[in-house]
N, C-alpha and C positions, 0 to 999 in steps of 0.2 A: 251697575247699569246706569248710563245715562237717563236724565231726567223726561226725555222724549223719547227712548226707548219704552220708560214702564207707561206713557202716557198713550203708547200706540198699542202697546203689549195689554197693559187694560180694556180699551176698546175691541179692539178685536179676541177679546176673551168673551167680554160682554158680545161682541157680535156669537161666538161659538156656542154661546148659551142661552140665547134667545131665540136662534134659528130652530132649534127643535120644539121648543114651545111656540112661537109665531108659526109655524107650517102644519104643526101637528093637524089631523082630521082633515087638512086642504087637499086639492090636487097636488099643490108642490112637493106634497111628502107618499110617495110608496110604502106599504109594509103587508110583507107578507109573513105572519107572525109564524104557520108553519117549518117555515125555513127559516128564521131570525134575520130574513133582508129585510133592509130598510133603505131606500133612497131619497134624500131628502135636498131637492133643486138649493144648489151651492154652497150645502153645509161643508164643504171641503175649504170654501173660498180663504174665511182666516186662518185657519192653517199652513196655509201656501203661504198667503201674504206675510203670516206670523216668519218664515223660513227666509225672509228680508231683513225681518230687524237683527234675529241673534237667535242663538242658539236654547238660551233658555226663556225666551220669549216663545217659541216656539213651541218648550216642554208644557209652558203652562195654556195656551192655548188649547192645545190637544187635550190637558188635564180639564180643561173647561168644557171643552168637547164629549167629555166622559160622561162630567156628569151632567149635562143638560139630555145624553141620548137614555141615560140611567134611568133620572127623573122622569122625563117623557115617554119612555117603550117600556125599556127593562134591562137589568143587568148583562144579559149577555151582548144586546147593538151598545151597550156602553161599555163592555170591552174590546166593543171591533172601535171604537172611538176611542179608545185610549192609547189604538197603533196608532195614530193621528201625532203622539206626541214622539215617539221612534222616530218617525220617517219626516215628521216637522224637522227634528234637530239633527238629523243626517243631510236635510237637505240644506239646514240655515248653514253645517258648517260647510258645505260646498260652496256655498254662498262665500261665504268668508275666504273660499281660497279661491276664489273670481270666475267659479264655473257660471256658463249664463243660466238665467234663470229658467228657460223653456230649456236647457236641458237638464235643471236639475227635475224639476217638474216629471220628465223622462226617467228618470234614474231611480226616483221616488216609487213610481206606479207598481215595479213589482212587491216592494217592498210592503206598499198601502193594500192591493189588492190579496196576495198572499199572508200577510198578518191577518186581515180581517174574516179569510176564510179558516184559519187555522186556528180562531177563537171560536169560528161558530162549528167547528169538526170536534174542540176539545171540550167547549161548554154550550152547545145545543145541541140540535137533532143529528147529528153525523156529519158523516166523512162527505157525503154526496151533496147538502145541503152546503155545508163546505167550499165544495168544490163552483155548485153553483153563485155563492157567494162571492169565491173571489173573481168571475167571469161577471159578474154585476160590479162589483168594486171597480174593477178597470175601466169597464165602460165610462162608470159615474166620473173618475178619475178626471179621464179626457175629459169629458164636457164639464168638469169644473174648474178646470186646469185652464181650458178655453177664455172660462172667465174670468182668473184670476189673472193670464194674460192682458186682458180687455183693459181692466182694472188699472195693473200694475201698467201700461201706457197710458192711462189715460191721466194717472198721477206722477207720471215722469214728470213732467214739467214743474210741476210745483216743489218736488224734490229733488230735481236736479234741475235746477234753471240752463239752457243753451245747450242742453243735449239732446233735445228734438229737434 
C-alpha cells in the first residue's frame, strides 16, 4: 500500500472506532438489545469511504468496526459489524474495476443488510429477530449511503482537482 492509502485507511479506522463510543447512550445511537439491533447515525460512513481507497483498507476498517461495536454493545452487533469488512472489500474491488460508486453502494446493500441479519439468526435471539434485522440494516444502509455520497462530493475537489 501506498503511503496515503494507510494514512486514509488509519483514520477512517479510527473514525469506525470511535463512532460507537462517541454515540453510545445518545440519541444518535438505537439499541434494542432484545433483538441484537443497533443503529448507530453514520457508523457505516467509513466503510463505504474505506471501499475508495482499496481493498484491504476496507478489510481493516470493517475489522475496526468489529471491535469498537464489540467493545461498546456486545459480541454478537460486533459480528453484524464484522460483515462491514465482506461487503467493504467487495465493493472496494468494484471500485477497482470502475463501477461508480452509488452503484456500488447499490450492490452492497443486500449483501450488508442480509450478513448482518444472518449473524443475529445464528448468534442471537432467532431467525425472526433476524429477519427484523436485516429490514433495519437496509434501511440504515440507504441513509448512510446518502452520506457517504454527501461526503465523497464534497471531497472530490480536493481529490481530483477539475472534475467538478
Amino acid at each position: 500500500m501506498k503511503a496515503q492509502q494507510i494514512a486514509v485507511g488509519g483514520l477512517l479506522t479510527a473514525l469506525a472506532l470511535v463512532i460507537p463510543f462517541a454515540f453510545r447512550g445518545t440519541p444518535l445511537q438505537l439499541f434494542i438489545p432484545t433483538l441484537q439491533y443497533s443503529a448507530t447515525f453514520a457508523s457505516h460512513v467509513p466503510s463505504m469511504l474505506s471501499m475508495l481507497v482499496s481493498p484491504l483498507v476496507a478489510a481493516m476498517v470493517g475489522l475496526g468496526s468489529a471491535v469498537g461495536f464489540t467493545i461498546t454493545l456486545n459480541p454478537v452487533v460486533g459480528a453484524r459489524a464484522l460483515t462491514h469488512a465482506i461487503w467493504g472489500v467487495v465493493g472496494a474491488v468494484m471500485i477497482q474495476r470502475k463501477v461508480p460508486f452509488w452503484l456500488v453502494l447499490l450492490a452492497a446493500l443486500p449483501i450488508h443488510a442480509v450478513g448482518e441479519g444472518l449473524a443475529v439468526w445464528w448468534l442471537g435471539p432467532g431467525l425472526q429477530a433476524g429477519l427484523l434485522v436485516t429490514a433495519g440494516t437496509a434501511v440504515h444502509h440507504v441513509i448512510d449511503s446518502a452520506l457517504s455520497l454527501a461526503v465523497y462530493r464534497l471531497a472530490l475537489p480536493v481529490l481530483h482537482p477539475g472534475t467538478v
